[in-house]
C-alpha positions as CSV (number, residue, x, y, z in Angstrom):
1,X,94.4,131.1,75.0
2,X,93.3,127.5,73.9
3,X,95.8,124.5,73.6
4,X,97.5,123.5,70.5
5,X,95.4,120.9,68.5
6,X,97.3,117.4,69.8
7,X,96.2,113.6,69.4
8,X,95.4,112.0,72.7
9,X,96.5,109.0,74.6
10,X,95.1,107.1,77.1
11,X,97.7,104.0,78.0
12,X,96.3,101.2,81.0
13,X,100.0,99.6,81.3
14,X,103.7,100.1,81.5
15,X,104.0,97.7,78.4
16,X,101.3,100.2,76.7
17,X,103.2,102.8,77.3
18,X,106.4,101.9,76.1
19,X,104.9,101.1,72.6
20,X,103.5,104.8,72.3
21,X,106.8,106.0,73.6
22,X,108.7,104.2,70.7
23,X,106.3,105.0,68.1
24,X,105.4,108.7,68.4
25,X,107.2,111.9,67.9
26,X,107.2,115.4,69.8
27,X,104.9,114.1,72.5
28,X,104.3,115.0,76.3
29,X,103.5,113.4,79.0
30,X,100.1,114.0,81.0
31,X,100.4,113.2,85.2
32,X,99.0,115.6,87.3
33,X,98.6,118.4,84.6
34,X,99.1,121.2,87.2
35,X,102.3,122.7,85.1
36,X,101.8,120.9,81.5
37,X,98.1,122.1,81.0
38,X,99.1,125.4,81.4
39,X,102.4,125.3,79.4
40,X,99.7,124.1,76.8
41,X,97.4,126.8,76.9
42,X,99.9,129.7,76.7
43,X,101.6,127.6,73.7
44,X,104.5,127.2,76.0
45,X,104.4,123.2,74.5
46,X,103.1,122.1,71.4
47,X,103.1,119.0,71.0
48,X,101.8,117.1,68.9
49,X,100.5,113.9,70.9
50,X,99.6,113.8,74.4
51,X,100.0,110.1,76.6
52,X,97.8,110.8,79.4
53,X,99.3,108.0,82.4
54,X,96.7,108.5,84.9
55,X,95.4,105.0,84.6
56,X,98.5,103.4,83.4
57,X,98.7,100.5,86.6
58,X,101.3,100.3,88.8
59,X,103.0,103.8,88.7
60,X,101.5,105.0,92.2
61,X,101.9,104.0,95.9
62,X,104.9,103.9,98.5
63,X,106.8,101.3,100.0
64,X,110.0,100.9,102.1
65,X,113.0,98.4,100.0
66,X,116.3,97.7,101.5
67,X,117.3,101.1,99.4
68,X,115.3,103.7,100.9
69,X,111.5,105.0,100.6
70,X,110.3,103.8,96.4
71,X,107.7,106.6,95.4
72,X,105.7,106.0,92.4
73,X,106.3,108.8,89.8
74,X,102.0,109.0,89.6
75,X,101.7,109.4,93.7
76,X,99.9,112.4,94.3
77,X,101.9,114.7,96.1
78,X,98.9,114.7,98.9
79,X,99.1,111.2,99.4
80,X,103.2,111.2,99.4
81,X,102.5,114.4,102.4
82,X,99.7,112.2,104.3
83,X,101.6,108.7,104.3
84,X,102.7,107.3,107.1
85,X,106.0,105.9,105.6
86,X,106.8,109.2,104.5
87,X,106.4,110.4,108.1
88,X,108.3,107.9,109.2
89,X,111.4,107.8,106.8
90,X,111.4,111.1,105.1
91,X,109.8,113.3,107.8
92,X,111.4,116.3,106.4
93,X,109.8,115.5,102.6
94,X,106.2,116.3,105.0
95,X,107.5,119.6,105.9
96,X,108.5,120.6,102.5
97,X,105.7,119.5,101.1
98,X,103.5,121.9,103.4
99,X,104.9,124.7,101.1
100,X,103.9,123.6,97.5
101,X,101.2,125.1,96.5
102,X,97.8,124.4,98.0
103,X,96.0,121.3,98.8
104,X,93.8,121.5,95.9
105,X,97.3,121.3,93.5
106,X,98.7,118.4,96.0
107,X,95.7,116.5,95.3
108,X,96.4,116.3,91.4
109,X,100.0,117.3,91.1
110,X,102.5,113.8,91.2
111,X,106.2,113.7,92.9
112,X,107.4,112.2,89.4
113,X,105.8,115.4,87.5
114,X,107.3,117.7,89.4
115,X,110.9,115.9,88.8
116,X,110.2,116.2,85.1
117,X,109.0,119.3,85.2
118,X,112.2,120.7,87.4
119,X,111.2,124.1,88.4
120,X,114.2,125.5,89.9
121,X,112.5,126.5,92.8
122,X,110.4,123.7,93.5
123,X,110.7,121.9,96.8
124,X,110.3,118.4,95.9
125,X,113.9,117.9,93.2
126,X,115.5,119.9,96.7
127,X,114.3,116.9,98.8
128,X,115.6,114.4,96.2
129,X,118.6,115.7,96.2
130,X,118.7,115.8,99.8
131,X,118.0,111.7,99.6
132,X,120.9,111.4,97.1
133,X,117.4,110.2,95.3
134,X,117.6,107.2,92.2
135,X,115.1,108.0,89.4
136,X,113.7,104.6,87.9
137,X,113.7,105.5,83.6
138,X,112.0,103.1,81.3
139,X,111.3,103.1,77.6
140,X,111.4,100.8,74.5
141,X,115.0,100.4,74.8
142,X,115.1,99.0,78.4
143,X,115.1,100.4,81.8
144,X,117.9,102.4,83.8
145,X,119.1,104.6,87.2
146,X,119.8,107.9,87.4
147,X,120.7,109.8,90.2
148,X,119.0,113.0,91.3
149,X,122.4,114.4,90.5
150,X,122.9,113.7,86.8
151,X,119.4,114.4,86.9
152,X,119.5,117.8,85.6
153,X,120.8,118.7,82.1
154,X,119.8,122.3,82.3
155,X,116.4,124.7,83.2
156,X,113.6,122.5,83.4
157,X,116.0,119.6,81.2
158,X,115.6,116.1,82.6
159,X,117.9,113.7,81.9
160,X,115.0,111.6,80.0
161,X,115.7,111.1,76.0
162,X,112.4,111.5,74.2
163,X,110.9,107.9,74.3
164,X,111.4,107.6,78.2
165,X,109.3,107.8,80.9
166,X,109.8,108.6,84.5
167,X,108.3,104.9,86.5
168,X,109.6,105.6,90.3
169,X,111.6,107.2,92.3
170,X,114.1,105.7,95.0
171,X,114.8,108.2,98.6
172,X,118.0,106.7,99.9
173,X,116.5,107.6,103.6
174,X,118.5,107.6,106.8
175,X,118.2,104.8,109.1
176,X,118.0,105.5,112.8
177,X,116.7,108.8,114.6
178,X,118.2,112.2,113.3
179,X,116.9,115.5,112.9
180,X,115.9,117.4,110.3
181,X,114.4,120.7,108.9
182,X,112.9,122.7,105.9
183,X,112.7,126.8,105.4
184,X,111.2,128.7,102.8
185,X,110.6,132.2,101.6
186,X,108.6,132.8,98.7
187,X,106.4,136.2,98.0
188,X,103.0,134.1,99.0
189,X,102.3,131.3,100.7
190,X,102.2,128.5,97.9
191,X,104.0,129.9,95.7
192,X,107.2,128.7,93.9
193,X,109.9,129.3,96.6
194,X,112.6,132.4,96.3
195,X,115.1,130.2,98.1
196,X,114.0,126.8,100.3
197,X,116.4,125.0,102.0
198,X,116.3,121.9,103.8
199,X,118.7,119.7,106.6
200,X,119.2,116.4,107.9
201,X,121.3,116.0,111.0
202,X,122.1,112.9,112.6
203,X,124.3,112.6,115.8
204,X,126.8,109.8,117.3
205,X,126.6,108.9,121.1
206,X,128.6,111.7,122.2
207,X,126.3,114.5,120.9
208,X,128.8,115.1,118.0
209,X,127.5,115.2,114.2
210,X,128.2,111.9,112.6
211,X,126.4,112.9,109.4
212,X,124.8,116.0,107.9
213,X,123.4,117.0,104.4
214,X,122.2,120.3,103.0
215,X,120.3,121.3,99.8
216,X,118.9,124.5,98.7
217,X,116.9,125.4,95.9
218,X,116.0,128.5,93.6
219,X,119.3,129.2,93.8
220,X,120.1,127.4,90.6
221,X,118.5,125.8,87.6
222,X,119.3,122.5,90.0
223,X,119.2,121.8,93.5
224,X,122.7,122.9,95.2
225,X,124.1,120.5,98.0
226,X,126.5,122.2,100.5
227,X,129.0,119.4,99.9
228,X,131.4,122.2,102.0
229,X,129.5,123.0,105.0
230,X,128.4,119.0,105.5
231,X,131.9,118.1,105.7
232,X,133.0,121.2,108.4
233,X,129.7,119.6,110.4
234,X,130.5,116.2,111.0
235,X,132.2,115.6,113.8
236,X,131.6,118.6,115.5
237,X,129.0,119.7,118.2
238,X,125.8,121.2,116.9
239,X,126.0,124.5,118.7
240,X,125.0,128.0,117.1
241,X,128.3,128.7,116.1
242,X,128.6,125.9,113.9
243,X,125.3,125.6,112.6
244,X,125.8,129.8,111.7
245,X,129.7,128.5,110.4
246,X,128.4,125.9,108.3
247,X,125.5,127.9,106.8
248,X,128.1,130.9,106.0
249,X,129.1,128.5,103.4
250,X,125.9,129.3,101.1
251,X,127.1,133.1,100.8
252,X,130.3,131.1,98.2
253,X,127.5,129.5,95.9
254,X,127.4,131.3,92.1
255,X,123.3,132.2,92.3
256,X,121.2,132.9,89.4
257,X,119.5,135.9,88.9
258,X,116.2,137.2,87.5
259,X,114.3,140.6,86.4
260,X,113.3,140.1,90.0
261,X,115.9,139.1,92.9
262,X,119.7,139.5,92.4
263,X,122.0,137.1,92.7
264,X,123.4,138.5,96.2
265,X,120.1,138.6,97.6
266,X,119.6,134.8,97.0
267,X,123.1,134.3,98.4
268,X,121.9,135.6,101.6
269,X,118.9,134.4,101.7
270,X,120.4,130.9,101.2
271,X,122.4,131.4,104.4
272,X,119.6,132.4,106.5
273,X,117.9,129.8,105.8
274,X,120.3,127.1,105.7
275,X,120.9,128.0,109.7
276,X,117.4,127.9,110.3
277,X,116.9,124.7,108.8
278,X,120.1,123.2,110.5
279,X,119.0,125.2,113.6
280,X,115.4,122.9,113.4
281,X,117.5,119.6,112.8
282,X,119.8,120.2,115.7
283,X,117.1,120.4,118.2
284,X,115.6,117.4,116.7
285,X,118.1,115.0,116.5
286,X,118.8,116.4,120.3
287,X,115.7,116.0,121.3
């Protein structure tokens, strides 16, 4: 099929932007165009103007702020995966982003895209919420914060009202050395994910867990942190046991279900992974 007929946009500034924002109706927003192009094509979305923000200034790039790793919502999800500063402060966002897609889609797909888009199994809203991440909103009416978790209003909802645009998004990253990990099973290699979890582990001078966080994903129309097994981690030692304890705790989450995989079966995928991925932290943060 062929798109919907649509009037076009092509903004060069935030300020630009805004005015279209205010001044159109049932509109979407163009970044990467790996999931909206197709939406269009099947007539998923019709709408009926189109702000392309591709050369809109200022909405790309990475830099390190006193509050964690600032990611342009128009960064190429290649450039966030090859960046040093990612490597550096949000190691484990690397490893997850190994998994999405291919490298062809990294080069065009955008970390704010994929936020608005909010696949339920997509990798990158998992490593947000893994950040406790702070998505930068602007429209006519002014700018705001929201966190990763008020994010989510429902499948593939953002919490964006209709003349807002995603501008950046915030990682509150750990400071000092910890571990971390990301697992995945999915029916092909770049596909969307069955379940992905992912870990961050970070221990005091005694070897002890002063700090731990947990998220999964496809196991909910949101990411799901492990609030639970966090807390039954810190201050313990990392040892099989515990890690295998902690992850137990993902076969008590409420998981969706599909024509395809059950419920049950995402439960214990969830667990498996989640040991695996605090398996990989431990021996980093040990090591």
């Amino acid at each position: 099929m062929k798109a919907p007929p649509f009037a076009y946009h092509d903004p060069r500034s935030v300020a630009e932007l805004k005015g279209l924002l205010g001044s159109l109706e049932n509109l979407r927003i163009l970044a990467g165009g790996q999931s909206l192009m197709p939406m269009l094509n099947m007539r998923y979305a019709m709408p009926d103007h189109v702000i392309d923000i591709n050369r809109v200034d200022g909405l790309s790039g990475i830099e390190k702020t006193a509050d964690g790793l600032r990611i342009g919502a128009m960064t190429r999800q290649r450039a966030v995966e090859r960046d040093p500063l990612t490597a550096r402060h949000a190691p484990v966002f690397v490893e997850a982003l190994q998994w999405v897609g291919h490298v062809q889609t990294r080069s065009r797909g955008t970390f704010g895209g994929s936020l608005c888009h909010l696949d339920p199994s997509s990798e990158q809203p998992c490593v947000a919420a893994l950040y406790d991440a702070v998505l930068h909103v602007s429209g006519p009416r002014g700018d705001r914060d929201v966190s990763i978790h008020d994010w989510v209003l429902g499948y593939m909802t953002p919490a964006l009202e209709p003349d807002e645009a995603l501008l950046a998004v915030t990682l509150k990253t750990w400071d000092g050395p910890h571990g971390y990990g990301f697992e995945e099973f999915a029916r092909r290699h770049g596909d969307y994910a069955i379940v992905c979890a992912g870990a961050l582990l970070q221990l005091d001078a005694s070897g002890k867990i002063a700090r731990a966080a947990i998220s999964l994903a496809g196991v909910d129309v949101m990411p799901v942190r492990l609030r639970e097994a966090e807390a039954l981690l810190v201050g313990r030692t990392p040892d099989a046991a515990t890690l295998a304890e902690a992850a137990a705790c993902a076969k008590a989450i409420e998981c969706m279900s599909d024509a395809q995989i059950s419920g049950d079966y995402r439960r214990k995928l969830a667990a498996t992974l989640t040991r695996r991925a605090l398996t990989s932290a431990a021996a980093r943060a040990k090591g």
